[in-house]
Every structure is written in structure tokens, then in C-alpha cells.
C-alpha positions in Angstrom: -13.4 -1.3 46.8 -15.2 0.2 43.5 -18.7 1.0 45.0 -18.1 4.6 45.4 -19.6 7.3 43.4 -17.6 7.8 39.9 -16.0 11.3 40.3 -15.1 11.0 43.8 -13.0 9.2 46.2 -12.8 8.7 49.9 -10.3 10.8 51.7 -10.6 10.7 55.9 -13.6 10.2 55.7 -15.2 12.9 52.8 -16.1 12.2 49.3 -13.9 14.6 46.7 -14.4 15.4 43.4 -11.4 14.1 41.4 -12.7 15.5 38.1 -13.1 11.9 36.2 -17.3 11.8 36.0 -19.1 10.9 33.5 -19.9 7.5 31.9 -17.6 5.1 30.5 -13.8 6.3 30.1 -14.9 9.5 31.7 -11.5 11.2 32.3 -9.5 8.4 30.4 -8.2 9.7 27.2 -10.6 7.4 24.7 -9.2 5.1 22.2 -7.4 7.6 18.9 -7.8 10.1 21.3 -4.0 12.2 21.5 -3.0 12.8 25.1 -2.9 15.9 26.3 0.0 18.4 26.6 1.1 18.9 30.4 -0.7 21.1 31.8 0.4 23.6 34.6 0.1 22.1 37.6 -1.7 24.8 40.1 0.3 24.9 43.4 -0.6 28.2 45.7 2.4 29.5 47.3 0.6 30.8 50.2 -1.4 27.5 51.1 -0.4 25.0 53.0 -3.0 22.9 52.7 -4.6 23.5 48.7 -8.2 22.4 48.7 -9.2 19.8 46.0 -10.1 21.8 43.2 -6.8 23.8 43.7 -4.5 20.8 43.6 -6.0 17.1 42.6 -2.8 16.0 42.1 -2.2 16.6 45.6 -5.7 15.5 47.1 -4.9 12.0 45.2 -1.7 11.3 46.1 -2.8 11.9 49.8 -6.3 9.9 49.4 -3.5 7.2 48.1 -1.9 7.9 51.0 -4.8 7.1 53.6 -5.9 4.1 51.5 -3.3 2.4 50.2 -5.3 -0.6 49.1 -7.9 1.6 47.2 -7.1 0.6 43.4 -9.4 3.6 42.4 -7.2 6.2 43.8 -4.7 5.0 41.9 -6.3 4.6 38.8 -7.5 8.2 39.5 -4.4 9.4 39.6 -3.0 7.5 36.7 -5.7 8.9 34.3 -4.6 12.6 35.5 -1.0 12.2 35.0 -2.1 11.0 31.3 -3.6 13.9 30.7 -0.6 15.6 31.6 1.8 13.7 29.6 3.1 11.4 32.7 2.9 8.1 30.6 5.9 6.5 32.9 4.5 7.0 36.5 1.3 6.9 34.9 1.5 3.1 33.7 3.1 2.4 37.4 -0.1 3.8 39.0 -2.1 1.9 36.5 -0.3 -1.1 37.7 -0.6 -0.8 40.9 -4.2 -0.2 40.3 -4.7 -3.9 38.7 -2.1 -5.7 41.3 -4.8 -4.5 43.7 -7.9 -5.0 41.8 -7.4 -7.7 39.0 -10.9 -7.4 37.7 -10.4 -3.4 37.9 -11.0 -3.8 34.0 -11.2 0.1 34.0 -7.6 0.1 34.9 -6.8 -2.8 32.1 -8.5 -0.3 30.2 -6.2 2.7 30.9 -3.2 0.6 31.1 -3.2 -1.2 27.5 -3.9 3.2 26.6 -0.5 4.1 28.3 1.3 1.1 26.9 -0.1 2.1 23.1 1.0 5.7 23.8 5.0 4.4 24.9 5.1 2.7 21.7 4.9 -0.6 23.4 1.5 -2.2 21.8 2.4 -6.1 22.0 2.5 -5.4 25.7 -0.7 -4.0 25.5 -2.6 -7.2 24.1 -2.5 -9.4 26.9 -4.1 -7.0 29.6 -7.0 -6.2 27.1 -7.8 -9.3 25.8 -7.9 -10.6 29.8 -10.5 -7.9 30.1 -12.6 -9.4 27.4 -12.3 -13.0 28.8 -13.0 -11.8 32.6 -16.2 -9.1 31.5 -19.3 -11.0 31.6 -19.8 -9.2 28.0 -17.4 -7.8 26.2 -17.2 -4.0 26.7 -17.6 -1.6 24.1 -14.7 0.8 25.2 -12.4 -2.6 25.4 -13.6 -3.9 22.1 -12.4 -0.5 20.2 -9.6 -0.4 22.2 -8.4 -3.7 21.6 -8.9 -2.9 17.6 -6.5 0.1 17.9 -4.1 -2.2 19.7 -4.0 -4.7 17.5 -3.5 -2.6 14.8 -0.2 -1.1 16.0 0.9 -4.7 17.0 0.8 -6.3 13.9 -2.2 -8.1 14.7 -4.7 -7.0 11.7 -6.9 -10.2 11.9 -7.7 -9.9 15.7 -8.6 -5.9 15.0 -10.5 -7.1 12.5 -12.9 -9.4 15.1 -13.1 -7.2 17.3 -14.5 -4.0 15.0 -17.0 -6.8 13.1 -17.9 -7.7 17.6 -18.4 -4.1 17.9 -20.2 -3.2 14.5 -23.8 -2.4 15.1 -26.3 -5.4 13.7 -26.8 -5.4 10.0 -29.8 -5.8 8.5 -28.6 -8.5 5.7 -27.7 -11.6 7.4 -25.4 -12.6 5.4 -22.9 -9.1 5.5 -19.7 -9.7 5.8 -16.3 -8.0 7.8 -15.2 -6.5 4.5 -13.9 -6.9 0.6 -10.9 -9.4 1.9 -10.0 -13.1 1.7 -11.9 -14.2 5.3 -11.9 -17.3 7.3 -15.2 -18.8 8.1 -15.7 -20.7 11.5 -18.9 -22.1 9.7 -17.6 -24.4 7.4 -21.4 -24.8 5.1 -21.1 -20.7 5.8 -17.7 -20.5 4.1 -19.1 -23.3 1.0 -21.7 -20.8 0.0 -19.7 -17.8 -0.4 -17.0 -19.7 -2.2 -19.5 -21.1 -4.8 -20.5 -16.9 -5.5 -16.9 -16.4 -6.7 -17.1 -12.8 -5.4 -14.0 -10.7 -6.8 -12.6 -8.9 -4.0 -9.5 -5.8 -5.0 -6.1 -7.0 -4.6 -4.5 -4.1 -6.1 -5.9 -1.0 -8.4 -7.6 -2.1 -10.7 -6.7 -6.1 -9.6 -9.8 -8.4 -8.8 -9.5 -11.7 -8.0 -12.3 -14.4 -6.6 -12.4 -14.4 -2.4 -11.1 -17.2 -1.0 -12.6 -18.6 1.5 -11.0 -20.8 4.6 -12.9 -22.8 6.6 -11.5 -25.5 9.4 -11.9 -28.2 6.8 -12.3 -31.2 6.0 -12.9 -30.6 2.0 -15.1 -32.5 0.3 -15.1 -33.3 -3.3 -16.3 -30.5 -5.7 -15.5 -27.9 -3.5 -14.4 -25.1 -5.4 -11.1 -23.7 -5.8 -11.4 -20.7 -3.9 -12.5 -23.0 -0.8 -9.5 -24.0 1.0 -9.5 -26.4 3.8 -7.4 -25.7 7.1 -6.7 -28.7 9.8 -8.7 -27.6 12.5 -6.3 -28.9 15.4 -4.4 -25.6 16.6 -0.4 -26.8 16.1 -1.9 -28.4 12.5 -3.2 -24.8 11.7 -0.9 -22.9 12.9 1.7 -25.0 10.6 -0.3 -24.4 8.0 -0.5 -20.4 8.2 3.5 -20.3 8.7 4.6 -22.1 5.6 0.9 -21.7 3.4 1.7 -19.1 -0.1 -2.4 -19.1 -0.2 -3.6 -15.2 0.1 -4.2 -14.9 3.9 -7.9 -14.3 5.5 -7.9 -10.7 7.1 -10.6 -11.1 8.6 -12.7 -14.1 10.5 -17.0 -14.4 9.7 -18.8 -15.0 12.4 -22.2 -14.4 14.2 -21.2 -11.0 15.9 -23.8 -11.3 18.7 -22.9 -15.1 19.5 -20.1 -14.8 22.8 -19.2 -18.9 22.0 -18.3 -18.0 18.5 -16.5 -14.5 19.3 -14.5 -16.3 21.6 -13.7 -18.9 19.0 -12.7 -16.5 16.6 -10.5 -14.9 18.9 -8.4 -17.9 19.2 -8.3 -18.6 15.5 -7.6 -14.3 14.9 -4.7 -15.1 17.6 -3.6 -18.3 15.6 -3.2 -16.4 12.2 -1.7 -13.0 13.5 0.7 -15.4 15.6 1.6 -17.2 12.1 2.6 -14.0 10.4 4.7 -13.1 13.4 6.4 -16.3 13.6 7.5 -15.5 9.5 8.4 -12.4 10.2 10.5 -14.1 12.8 12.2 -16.4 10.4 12.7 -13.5 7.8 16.3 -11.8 10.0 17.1 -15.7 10.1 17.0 -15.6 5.9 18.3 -12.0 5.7 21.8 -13.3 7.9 22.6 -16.4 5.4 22.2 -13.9 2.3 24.6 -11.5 3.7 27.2 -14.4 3.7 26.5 -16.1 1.0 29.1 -15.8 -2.0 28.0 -16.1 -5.6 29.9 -18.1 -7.2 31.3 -16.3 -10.4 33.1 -18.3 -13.1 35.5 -16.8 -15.8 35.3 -12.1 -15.8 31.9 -12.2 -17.9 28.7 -13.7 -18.6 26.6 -15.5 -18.0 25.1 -15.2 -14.6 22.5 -16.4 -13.1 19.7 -12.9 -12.3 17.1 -13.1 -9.3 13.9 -11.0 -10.5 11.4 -10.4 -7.6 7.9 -9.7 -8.4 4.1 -10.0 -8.1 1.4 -11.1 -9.5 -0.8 -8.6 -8.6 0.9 -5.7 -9.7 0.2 -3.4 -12.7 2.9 -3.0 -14.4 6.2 -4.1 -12.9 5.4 -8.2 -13.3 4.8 -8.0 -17.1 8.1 -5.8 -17.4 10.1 -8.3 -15.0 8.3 -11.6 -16.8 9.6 -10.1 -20.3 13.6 -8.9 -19.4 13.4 -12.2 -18.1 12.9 -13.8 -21.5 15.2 -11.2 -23.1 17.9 -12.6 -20.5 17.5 -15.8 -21.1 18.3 -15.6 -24.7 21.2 -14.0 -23.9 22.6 -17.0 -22.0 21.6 -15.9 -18.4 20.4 -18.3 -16.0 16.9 -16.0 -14.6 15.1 -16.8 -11.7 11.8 -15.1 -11.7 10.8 -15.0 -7.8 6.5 -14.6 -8.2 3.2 -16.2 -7.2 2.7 -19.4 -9.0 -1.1 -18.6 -9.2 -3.9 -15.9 -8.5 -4.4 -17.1 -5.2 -0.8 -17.2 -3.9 0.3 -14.3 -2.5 4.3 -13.5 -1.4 5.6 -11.3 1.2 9.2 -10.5 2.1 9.8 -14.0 3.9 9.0 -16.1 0.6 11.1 -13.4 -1.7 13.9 -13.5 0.4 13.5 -17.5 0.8 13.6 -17.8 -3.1 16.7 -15.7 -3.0 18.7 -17.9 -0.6 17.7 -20.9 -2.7 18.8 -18.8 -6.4 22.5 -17.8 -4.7 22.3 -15.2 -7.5 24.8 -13.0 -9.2 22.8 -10.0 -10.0 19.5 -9.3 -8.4 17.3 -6.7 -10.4 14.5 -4.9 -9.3 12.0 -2.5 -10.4 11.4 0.7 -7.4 12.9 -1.0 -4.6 16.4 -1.2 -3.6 16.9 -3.6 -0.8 20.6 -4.0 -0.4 21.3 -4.5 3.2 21.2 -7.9 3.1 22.8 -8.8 0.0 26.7 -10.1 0.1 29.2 -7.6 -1.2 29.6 -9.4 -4.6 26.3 -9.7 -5.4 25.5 -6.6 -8.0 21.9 -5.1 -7.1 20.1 -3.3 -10.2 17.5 -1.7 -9.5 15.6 -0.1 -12.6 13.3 3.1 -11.0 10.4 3.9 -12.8 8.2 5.7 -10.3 8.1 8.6 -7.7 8.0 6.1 -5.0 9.6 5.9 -1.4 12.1 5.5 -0.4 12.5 8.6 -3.8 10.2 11.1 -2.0 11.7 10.6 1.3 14.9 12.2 -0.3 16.9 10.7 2.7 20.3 9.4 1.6 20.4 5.6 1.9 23.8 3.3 1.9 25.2 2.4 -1.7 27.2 -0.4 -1.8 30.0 -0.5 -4.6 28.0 -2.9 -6.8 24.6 -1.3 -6.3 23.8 0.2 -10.1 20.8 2.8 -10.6 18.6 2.9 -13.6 16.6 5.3 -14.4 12.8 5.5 -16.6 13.0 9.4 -17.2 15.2 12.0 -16.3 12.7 13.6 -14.0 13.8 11.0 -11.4 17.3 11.2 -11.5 17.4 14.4 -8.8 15.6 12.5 -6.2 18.5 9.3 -6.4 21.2 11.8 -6.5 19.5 13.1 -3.1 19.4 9.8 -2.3 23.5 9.5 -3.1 23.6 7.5 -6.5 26.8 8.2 -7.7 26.0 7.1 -11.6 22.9 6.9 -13.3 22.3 5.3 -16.3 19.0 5.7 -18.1 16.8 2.9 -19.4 13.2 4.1 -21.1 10.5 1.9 -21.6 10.4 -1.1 -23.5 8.1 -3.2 -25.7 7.4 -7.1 -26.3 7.5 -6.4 -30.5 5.9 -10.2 -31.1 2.8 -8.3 -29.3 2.9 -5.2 -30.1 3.3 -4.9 -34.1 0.7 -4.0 -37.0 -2.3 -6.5 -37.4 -2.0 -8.9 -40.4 -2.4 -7.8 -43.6 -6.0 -9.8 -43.6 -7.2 -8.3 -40.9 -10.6 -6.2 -41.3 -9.7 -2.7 -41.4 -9.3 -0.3 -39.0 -12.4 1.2 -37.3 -12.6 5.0 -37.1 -12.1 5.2 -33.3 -9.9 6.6 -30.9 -8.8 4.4 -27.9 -7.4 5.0 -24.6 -6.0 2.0 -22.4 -5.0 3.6 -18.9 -6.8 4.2 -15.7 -8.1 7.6 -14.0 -6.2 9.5 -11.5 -9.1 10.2 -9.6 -9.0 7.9 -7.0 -6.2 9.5 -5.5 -6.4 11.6 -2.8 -7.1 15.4 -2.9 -7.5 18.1 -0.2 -8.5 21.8 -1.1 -5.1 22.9 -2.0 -4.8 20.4 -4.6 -8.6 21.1 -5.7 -7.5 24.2 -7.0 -4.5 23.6 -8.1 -6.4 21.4 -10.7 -8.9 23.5 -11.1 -6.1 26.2 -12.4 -4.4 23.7 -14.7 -7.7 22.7 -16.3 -8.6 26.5 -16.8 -5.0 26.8 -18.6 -5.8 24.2 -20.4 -9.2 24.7 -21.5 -7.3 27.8 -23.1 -5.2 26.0 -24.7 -2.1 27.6 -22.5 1.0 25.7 -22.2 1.3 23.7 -18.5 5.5 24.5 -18.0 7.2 24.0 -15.2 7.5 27.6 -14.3 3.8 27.9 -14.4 3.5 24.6 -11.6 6.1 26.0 -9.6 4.3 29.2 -9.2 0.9 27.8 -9.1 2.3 25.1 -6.3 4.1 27.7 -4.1 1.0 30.3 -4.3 -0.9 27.3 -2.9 1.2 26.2 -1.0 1.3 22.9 -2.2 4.3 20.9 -2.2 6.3 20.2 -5.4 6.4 16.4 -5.5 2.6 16.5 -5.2 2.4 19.3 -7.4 3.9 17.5 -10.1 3.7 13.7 -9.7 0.0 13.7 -8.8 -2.2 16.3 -9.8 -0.4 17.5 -12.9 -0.8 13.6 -13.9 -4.6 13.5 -12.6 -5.4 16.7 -14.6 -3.6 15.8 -18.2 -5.0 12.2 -18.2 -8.5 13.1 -16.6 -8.8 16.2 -18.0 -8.3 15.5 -21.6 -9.9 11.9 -21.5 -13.2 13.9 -20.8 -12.7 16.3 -23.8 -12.4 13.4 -26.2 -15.7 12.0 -24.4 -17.4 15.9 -25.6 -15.5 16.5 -28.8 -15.7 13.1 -30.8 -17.9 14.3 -33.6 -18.9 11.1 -35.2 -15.5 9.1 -34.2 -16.1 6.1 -31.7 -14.1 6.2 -28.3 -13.3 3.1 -26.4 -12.2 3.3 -22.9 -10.2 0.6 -21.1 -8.8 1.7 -17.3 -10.2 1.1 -13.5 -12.2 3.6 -11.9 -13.5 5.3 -14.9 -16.6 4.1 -14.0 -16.9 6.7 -11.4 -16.6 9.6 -14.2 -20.1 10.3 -15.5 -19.3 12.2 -18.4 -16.7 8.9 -19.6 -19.0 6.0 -18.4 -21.0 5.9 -20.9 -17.6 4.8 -23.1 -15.8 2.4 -20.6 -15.1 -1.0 -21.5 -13.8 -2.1 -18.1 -10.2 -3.3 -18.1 -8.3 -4.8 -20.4 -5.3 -7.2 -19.4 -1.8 -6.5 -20.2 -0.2 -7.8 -23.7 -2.6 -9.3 -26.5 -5.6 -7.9 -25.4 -4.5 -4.2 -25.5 -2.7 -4.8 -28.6 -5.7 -5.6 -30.4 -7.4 -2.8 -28.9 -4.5 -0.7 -30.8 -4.9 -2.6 -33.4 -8.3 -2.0 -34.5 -8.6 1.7 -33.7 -7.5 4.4 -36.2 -6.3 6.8 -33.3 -5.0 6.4 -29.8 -5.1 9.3 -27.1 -1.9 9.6 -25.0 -1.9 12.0 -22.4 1.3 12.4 -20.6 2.3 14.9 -19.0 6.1 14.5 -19.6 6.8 11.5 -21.3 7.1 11.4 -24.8 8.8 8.0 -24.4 6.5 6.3 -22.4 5.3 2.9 -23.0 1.5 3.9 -23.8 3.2 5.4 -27.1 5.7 3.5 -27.9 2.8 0.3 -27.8 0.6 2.3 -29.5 3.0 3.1 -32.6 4.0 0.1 -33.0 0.6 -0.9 -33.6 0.9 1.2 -36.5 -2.2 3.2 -34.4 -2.0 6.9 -34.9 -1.1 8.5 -31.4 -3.1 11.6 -30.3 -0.9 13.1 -27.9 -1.0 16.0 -25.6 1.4 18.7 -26.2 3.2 18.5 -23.7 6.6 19.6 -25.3 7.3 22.3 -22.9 8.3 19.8 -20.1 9.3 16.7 -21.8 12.8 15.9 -22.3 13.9 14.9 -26.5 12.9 13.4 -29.0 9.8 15.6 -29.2 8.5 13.5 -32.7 7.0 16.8 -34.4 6.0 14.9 -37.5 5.2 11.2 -36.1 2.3 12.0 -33.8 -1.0 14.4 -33.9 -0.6 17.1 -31.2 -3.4 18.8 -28.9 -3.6 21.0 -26.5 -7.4 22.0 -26.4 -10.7 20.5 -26.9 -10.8 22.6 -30.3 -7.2 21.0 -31.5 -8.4 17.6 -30.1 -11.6 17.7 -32.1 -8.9 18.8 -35.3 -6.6 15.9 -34.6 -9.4 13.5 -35.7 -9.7 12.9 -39.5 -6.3 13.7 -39.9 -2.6 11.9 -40.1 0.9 12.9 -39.4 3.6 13.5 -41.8 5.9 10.6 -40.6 5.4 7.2 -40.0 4.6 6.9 -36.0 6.4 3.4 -35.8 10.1 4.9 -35.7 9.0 5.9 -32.2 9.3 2.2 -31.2 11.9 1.7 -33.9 14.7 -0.4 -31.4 12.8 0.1 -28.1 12.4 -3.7 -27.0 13.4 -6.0 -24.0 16.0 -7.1 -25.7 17.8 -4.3 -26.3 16.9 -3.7 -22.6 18.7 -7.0 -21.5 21.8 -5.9 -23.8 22.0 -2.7 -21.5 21.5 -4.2 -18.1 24.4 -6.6 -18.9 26.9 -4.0 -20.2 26.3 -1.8 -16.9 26.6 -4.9 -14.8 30.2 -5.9 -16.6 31.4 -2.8 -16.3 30.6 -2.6 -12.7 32.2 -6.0 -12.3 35.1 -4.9 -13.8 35.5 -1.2 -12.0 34.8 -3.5 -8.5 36.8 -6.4 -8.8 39.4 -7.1 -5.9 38.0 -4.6 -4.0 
């Protein structure tokens, strides 16, 4: 029934155009590709019977008509209505298409489309992936299709086969889908990469070797990052559902080989499927929580805390790992809910697992609040230290009585009052002081340098708008002109750039960039020593980037044997970068940033810039005060002491309710 002409279909008799021609998808709306708006549908009042170019819709539905068994017509008629917006009796007509023509993989095609479009994705998989076991080679349009599919359906690992099927042939034969944990169906294929110990990004600025899975068996000396899966389906699938190993995201095999594609079909199938089936379990976990009581003994401490966190995080698991300590000397029970290794990895099931088995009294967080499952008398801290969502979706969220905000700066508190906090209390940033203190009184002395230890902000995304907006804050800079927030308000609105991007992104790229490339021109005979990711990227710092230097001992030392230390905030005269670096007994070099940051300003404990020529004066010089009274009290311990007097007096403002 599909030997006709493409762009025409039989009605009484005579071939009409039906405007789908062309190759391929031809009037199908291609894969990414936005449907189109409805279009006016021409109907002359005067004619009773419009010719075909005056009314397709009407020359289909009567070709449909005359051959109700021609799945083409109504394929035909499906792809116009798509373009029109029709998705409902355009998935019927597809449909009907495929009841009458199963290997009409055209109308597979279109269908899986419509089904994307209705927000109905998981419905979409099985028609496509039919068409790629029923086409004598997988098509190109199904392939790409399939990928976007997948995508939207949670199924990342079966998008990822069929983009590496699809990618044109590489000239290195041993390329691989991308920089990702990956499951080899070779298992010799999967030895060799593991032995190169490759570090793949986990996170900014977080590398960690690839591991490699294979469909065992292991074999002695196989190194760590080689991990060994039971190659019978149920045995693997078991072994994705419950595994804390990182997770492949993507499957290596021979693109051009149609045995192996199918194979890693299956196994991309098998591992999606797994992370379904957790994701399954997770409302399961989330139900028990919300009715299960903590038991509280006596009206005070202790109580037993539930920290989540992760490994491969930045910041927030060193600041979680050392409250926890702080707790513990203070009598509290801590659970601290994070990978056991490098090569775990936790999602929401395994948090949420850990806090079923911990029953805790207080959980505490760092930028997330997830509350909804939580039993009523279970008190929810959640410590906010960054412009994160759900801040800058400003949408008001449900507090629960015992739900307590703390705050890093006061520059967050308006986005949790829009958010319908009731109380915030503030909580700066703290420091480990058994790390962080002056070196020995042996120790060599310091070098005439000036360190930095944080990362460029130019990895993150810019568009022109936010080009020039930089591009005025460095001129006002470069003149030494204060950056206030009158002058990023006007700047922003002229630009039409919006506030929060304004402010938490570019004004942050700018001061740290900006002014860790003037200390890179203006050093006059003072080392510099760089420590941050993507720095390498910066010509001009490169040549003075020592790579990155792990959190705690190592960047202590780096303080330690440097004279100066550049701290470029653009607010934050509390931040941790200074308080760390004082307490060093390292000289801070700070940008003046005065104008916007809330008190204490320490005039006399820290040199101030605001130009390369006052940078370039900064060096050689000292302040009048001693710069370790900025850390003077400032530790996790002290932090601990405030978490558990907000929490008892929460308890006690709550109780009986």
C-alpha cells in the first residue's frame, strides 16, 4: 500500500499533491523541531467542491474516505494536523496509520513525535524502538528520534547508544561515547581503559578515575576502577537497583556492528530500567518517613542529627563533615549520610534510605529544604549559603512549624522571605582552627608571594547582555570607581539584564576574574600562586596556576607560606576565603568592596584595593591591626552551639502543638 509517489496519494483514481515531498521526514516536523502554530485553514465559501491546493485537509480526509485501508492517507493527514497544532486527532490518525500498516515505520516515526509533543515520552519508546528492531538497518531519523525520546523519559543511557549508533565513524578506534563512567560489552575492551585510570569530571573542578563495567567475571589484579557485573539479565538488573557504584551513562561499543548495537540496547534498557525501579521505591521510603516519630527523651539535648551530603561537592561536604564533629562533642548522636568512597555515588533513594534507618530528630541541610516528607516533629535546618533554586524561583514553598532558616549573608535573606520564612537567623562562615592557624614557630619563613585559592567564574554562561555588562564593570574598575548597588541596578536595567544575574553571576565573575588578572600584570617582583579549576583557560593567569588544591591541610599550607593572600569578593567581608586566610596569620589583599558589604568592614586588619595601581601598592606593605581577630571566634563549634540553641527554642515555641 506504500508504492506510491511520496507527495501524492490516490484519490478516484488521480494522484494529488498532499504537500509532504521531499526525502526522509518530508512534511513531519523533525526531531527538536517545535510544531507549528495552527494555521488558518483555507475553506472558500463560494466552492463546493475546493480543489487540493485550496483545502488538503479536505482532499485527505476524502482520499481517507475512498480508501479506508490506505495507511498513507492517514499518515498524511496526521502529519498536517501536526503542523497545525492537532496533536489529539493527530496521534489517532497516526494510529490508525500503524493498526493498518505495522511496518509503516514512517508512521512509528510520527507517532513516538506526537506522543513526545503531549508530554507522554515513556509511551513513546516502545513504538520507536520496534522500528529499530523491524528496519533492516536502523534509520537515521529513528536513531535521533529515539535519543530525544529517551531523554525526556528518563532513559539517559539508551539516548546515549543511540547518538554514539548515529555518530559519524571516528578516526581513532579507540574513541569513546563521552567523559562519563561507561559500560563496556567487551570485557578485554573495558580492562584496557581501566588500567589508563582516565579522570573523568564529576563536579567543577571534581575528577575522579572512570570506572569501567564490563559483564564480568573479574579476574585477579584487575584494577579498582574495573567493576564486574553478572552478566545474566535478573543478576544485573539486581545489581544496578541496589549497587552505590557511580552508574555508566553510557555503553562502548562498535557503532557499525548491528549484533553489538542490539546488545547494547538491551543492556541501555537494563540500566535505565534499574534507575526507574529506584525511583520507584523512593515514594515507598518518602511514606514511612512521613510517619515515623522521633523519639525525643527529656525537653533538651541531645538528639540524634541526620546530615546529607556528597562527596563530590565543593564545599558543602567539608562544611557538613566538620559541624558534624562540632556536634558530636557536644553530645549529639550525628549521622553523616555520604559516599563511603570516590567511586560511590548517592541519589535521593540512598539519602532518603539512610534517613529511614537514622529516625532522626533534627535533619540539617546545606541549600536544600526538603520537608515534605519529614514527620511533623522532626525539626528541618536548613543552613542557605547560595543563590540556588528553589531561592531564585522566588515561589513560596510550605513551612512547616519546625522548619528553621539559616542564613550565610544577609543578601539572601529577601529571596526566603519571598519564599515565606517567617524567622531568619544568620549563621556566617566557619573555620576548622586545628587547620587553619599560624605555621609553627620552626617553620621556614614566609615567602614573598601572594596566593589565591578559588576557581574562575568564567565557565559560566554569558550572552551579549551580560558581555557588556562586564565589560562596564571592568571599565569602572579599571578606574578605580566604586561597583555599588545603585550603579548594578542601573547598569542591569539599561541592559536589560535581570537582577539576580546581574548580581550573583557576573558581578562575581568580574571582581574574582577581573582582579585575579591585575595581580597576574602588576606583581613587580612578588611571586603569585594560583590554585582554582578552569584557570587554565585564562592566558594571561596560566602561566601561574598550580592546578587545584584539596580542601583543609593543603590550602592551609598554601596560606601558610605566602606573605599575602588576594580575596576578591564582591560582598562578603566575612567569607570563609578570609576568615582562613587570617587565621593563617596570611596578610589578606582584599578588594574594596565596602560599598555593598554588610559590617564589620575591618579598615585596619586587611590591605584594600580597588585598581591595578592600589593592588600593585598593597604589596610591600602591612596593615595596622592584626588580621587574625577576623577569625577571632568564627569556628564549627561555635557554629554547633547556635544550631542547637535555635533548634531548643523551636522545640520549645512548638511543643504540643
Amino acid at each position: 500500500m506504500r508504492k506510491k509517489a511520496r507527495g501524492q496519494i490516490l484519490q478516484g483514481g488521480v494522484l494529488l499533491s498532499t504537500g509532504w515531498s521531499g526525502p526522509g521526514w518530508g512534511g513531519i516536523p523533525r526531531p527538536g523541531a517545535p510544531f507549528a502554530a495552527a494555521a488558518p485553514r483555507p475553506r472558500p465559501a463560494e466552492t463546493p467542491a475546493p480543489s487540493p491546493e485550496a483545502n488538503p485537509e479536505a482532499s485527505l480526509r476524502q482520499a481517507i474516505l475512498t480508501h479506508p485501508e490506505n495507511a498513507e492517507g492517514y499518515l498524511r493527514l496526521a502529519a498536517l494536523l501536526a503542523s497545525w497544532g492537532q496533536t489529539v486527532e493527530a496521534l489517532s490518525l497516526a494510529e490508525s496509520a500503524l493498526l493498518l500498516d505495522p511496518q509503516y515505520h514512517a508512521a512509528r516515526r510520527l507517532l513516538a513525535l506526537l506522543l513526545l509533543h503531549a508530554k507522554r515520552p515513556r509511551e513513546a519508546l516502545d513504538p520507536l524502538c520496534t522500528a529499530l528492531e523491524q528496519e533492516p538497518r536502523p534509520h537515521r531519523e529513528t536513531l535521533a528520534l529515539l535519543a530525544q525520546v529517551a531523554d525526556a523519559a528518563g532513559s539517559p543511557v539508551l539516548a546515549a547508544v543511540c547518538r554514539w549508533r548515529n555518530a559519524p565513524p571516528s578516526p581513532d578506534p579507540a574513541a569513546l561515547p563521552g567523559d562519563w563512567d561507561l559500560f563496556f560489552l567487551d570485557s578485554a575492551a573495558a580492562r584496557r581503559e581501566a588500567r589508563e585510570a582516565r579522570l573523568i569530571p564529576l563536579n567543577l573542578g571534581v575528577f575522579q578515575p572512570r570506572l569501567c563495567f564490563h559483564p564480568g567475571p573479574a579476574q585477579p589484579g584487575d584494577p579498582p576502577q574495573l567493576i564486574a557485573v553478572p552478566p545474566e539479565p535478573q543478576a544485573a538488573a539486581d545489581f544496578f537497583l541496589h549497587t552505590r557504584w557511580r552508574r555508566p551513562r553510557a555503553i562502548v561499543f562498535p557503532p557499525a556492528d548491528e549484533t553489538a548495537f542490539d546488545e547494547a540496547m538491551r543492556w541501555a534498557r537494563l540500566l535505565d530500567g534499574a534507575a526507574q525501579g529506584r525511583m520507584k521505591r523512593y515514594p515507598l521510603i518518602t511514606h514511612a518517613l512521613q510517619q515515623t516519630t522521633p523519639r525525643f527523651e527529656g525537653t533538651g539535648p541531645p538528639w540524634r542529627f541526620f546530615l546529607p551530603t556528597s562527596r563530590h561537592t565543593n564545599v558543602s561536604r567539608y562544611t557538613l563533615e566538620n559541624l558534624a564533629q562540632a556536634l558530636r562533642r557536644r553530645g549529639h548522636e550525628v549521622w553523616l549520610a555520604m559516599e563511603a568512597r570516590e567511586e560511590e555515588k548517592f541519589d535521593a533513594y540512598d539519602w532518603v534510605q539512610q534517613q529511614h534507618a537514622c529516625n532522626p530528630h533534627v535533619v540539617l541541610s546545606i541549600n536544600r529544604m526538603y520537608n515534605q516528607w519529614l514527620h511533623p516533629e522532626v525539626v528541618l535546618v536548613t543552613w542557605w549559603q547560595d543563590i540556588l533554586h528553589p531561592l531564585t524561583a522566588r515561589q513560596p514553598i510550605p513551612w512547616r512549624p519546625r522548619d528553621i532558616a539559616l542564613s550565610l549573608v544577609p543578601e539572601l535573606d529577601p529571596y526566603l522571605r519571598d519564599l515565606g520564612a517567617r524567622e531568619i537567623h544568620r549563621l556566617g562562615s566557619c573555620i576548622d582552627p586545628t587547620i587553619f592557624r599560624p605555621p609553627p614557630p620552626d617553620a621556614p619563613p614566609r615567602a614573598n608571594r601572594v596566593a589565591l585559592v578559588g576557581g574562575s567564574y568564567a565557565h559560566q554562561t554569558m550572552t551579549p547582555a551580560t558581555r557588556q555588562l562586564a565589560l562596564r564593570l571592568t571599565q569602572r574598575m579599571n578606574q578605580g570607581l566604586p561597583l555599588t548597588r545603585e550603579v548594578l541596578q542601573d547598569l542591569a536595567k539599561a541592559l536589560d539584564v535581570a537582577w539576580d544575574v546581574a548580581f550573583w553571576q557576573t558581578l562575581h565573575y568580574v571582581v574574582r576574574d577581573v582582579t585575579t588578572r591585575w595581580l597576574c600584570q602588576c606583581r613587580d617582583g612578588v611571586e603569585v600562586e594560583i590554585h582554582g579549576h578552569t584557570w587554565e583557560r585564562d592566558p594571561l593567569v596560566r602561566p601561574f596556576h598550580q592546578g587545584i588544591a584539596p580542601h583543609g591541610a593543603a590550602v592551609a599550607q598554601i596560606y601558610q607560606r605566602a606573605r599575602y593572600a588576594l580575596v576578591p569578593h564582591p560582598f562578603d567581608l566575612q567569607s570563609q576565603r578570609m576568615m582562613e586566610v587570617a587565621a593563617c596569620g596570611c596578610i589578606p589583599v582584599v578588594y574594596d568592596c565596602r560599598p555593598l558589604a554588610a559590617p564589620p568592614h575591618w579598615d585596619d586588619h586587611a590591605l584594600w584595593f580597588n585598581s591595578p595601581e592600589s593592588l600593585r601598592a598593597c604589596l610591600g606593605r602591612a596593615p595596622q591591626a592584626d588580621p587574625a581577630a577576623i577569625a577571632q571566634g568564627q569556628t564549627y563549634d561555635h557554629a554547633a552551639a547556635v544550631i542547637e540553641s535555635v533548634v531548643q527554642k523551636r522545640l520549645e515555641e512548638t511543643r504540643g502543638r
